[in-house]
Structures are given as C-alpha cells and as structure tokens.
VOVEXBA-204951 format. One record per residue (C-alpha): residue in three letters; x, y, z. Coordinates in steps of 0.02 Angstrom, whole numbers. Example, Ala and Ser with C-alpha at 12.3 -4.5 7.8 and 13.67 -1.06 7.14 Angstrom:
BEGIN
+------+--------+--------+--------+
| rest |   east |  north |     up |
+------+--------+--------+--------+
|  ALA |    615 |   -225 |    390 |
|  SER |    684 |    -53 |    357 |
+------+--------+--------+--------+
***
This chain:
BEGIN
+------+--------+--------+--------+
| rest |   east |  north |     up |
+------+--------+--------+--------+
|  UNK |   4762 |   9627 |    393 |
|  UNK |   4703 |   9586 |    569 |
|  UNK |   4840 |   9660 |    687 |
|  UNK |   4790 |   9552 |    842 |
|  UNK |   4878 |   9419 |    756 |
|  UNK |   5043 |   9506 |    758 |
|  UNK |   5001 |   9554 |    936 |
|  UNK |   4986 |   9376 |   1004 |
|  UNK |   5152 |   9340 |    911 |
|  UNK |   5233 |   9481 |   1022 |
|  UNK |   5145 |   9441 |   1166 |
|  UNK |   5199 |   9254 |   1161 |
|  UNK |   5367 |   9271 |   1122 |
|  UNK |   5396 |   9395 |   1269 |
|  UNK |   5313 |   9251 |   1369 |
|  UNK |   5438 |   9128 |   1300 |
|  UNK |   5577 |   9232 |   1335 |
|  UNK |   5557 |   9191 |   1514 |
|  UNK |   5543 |   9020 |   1489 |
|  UNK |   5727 |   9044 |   1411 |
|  UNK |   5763 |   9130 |   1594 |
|  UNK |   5678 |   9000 |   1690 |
|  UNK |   5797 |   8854 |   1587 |
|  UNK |   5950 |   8960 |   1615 |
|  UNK |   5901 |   8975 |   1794 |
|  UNK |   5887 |   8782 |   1819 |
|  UNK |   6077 |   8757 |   1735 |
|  UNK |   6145 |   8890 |   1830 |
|  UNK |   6077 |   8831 |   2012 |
|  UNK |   6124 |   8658 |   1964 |
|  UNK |   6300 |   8694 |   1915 |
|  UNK |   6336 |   8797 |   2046 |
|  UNK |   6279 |   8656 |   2181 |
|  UNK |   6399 |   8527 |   2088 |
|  UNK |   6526 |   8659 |   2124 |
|  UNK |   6510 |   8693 |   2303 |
|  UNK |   6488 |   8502 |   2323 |
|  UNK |   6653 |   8456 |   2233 |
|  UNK |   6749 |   8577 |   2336 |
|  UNK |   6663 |   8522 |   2513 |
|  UNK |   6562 |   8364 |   2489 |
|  UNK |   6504 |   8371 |   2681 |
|  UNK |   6406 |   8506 |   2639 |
|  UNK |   6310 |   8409 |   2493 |
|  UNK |   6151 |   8355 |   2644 |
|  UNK |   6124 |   8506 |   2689 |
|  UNK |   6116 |   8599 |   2529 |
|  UNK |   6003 |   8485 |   2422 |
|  UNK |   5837 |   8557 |   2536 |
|  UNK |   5898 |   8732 |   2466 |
|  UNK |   5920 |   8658 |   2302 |
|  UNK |   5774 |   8569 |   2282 |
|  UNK |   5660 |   8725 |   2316 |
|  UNK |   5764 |   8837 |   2217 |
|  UNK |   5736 |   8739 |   2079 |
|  UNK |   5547 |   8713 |   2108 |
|  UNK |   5535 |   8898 |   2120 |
|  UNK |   5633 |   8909 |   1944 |
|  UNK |   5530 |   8781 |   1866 |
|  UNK |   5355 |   8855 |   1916 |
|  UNK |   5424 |   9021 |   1837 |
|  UNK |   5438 |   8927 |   1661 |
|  UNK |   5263 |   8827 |   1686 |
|  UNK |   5180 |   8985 |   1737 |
|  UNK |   5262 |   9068 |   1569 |
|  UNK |   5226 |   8925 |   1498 |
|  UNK |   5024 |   8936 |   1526 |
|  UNK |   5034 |   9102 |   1484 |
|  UNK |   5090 |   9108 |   1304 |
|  UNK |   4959 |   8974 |   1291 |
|  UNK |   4813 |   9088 |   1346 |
|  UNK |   4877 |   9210 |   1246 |
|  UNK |   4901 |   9093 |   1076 |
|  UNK |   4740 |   9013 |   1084 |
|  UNK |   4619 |   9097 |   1217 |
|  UNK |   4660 |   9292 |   1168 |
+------+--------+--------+--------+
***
C-alpha cells in the first residue's frame, strides 16, 4: 500500500485544524465586540476599524489553510 496516501490525509487534516482555529477566531472577535458595544455603545465607531482588520487577518489565516490542504490533496 502506497503510504503517501496516508500522508496527505495527515497532512490535510493538520491543515484543517487551523481552519477550525481561524472559525473559532472569527466567533470569538465578534462576540467579544457585541460585548464591549452593549456595555458602552459610544465606543461602537471607533472599534469596528479594529474589528474589521482583526477579522480580515482571521479570515486570511483559514483561506491560506484553506489553499494549503488543497495543494497538499491534489498537487502533492
């Protein structure tokens, strides 16, 4: 039996697993802002910049996981 096969499989799903990270990144930044807004809602204008990037940053993190368990699926 071919082990690269079984290596991909390992490969990917470590890949994935930061995908996982990357979601549970985007929850946690979210509900935290809804927090901080419902306690001070003056504060909501000058925290959505912060949030907006943070979550950009988070998001890129998953795509760039993303692509990789791709190359490694089908390219490697």
């Amino acid at each position: 039996m071919d082990m690269t096969i079984g290596l991909k499989a390992i490969g990917a799903s470590i890949a994935v697993l930061s995908m996982i990270g990357s979601s549970l990144a985007i929850g946690i930044l979210s509900g935290k802002f809804f927090e901080s807004v419902a306690r001070q809602p003056e504060i909501e204008s000058k925290l959505k910049g912060s949030l907006i990037i943070a979550l950009g940053f988070a998001e890129a993190i998953g795509l760039f996981a993303f692509t990789i368990a791709a190359l490694i699926i089908f390219i490697l």
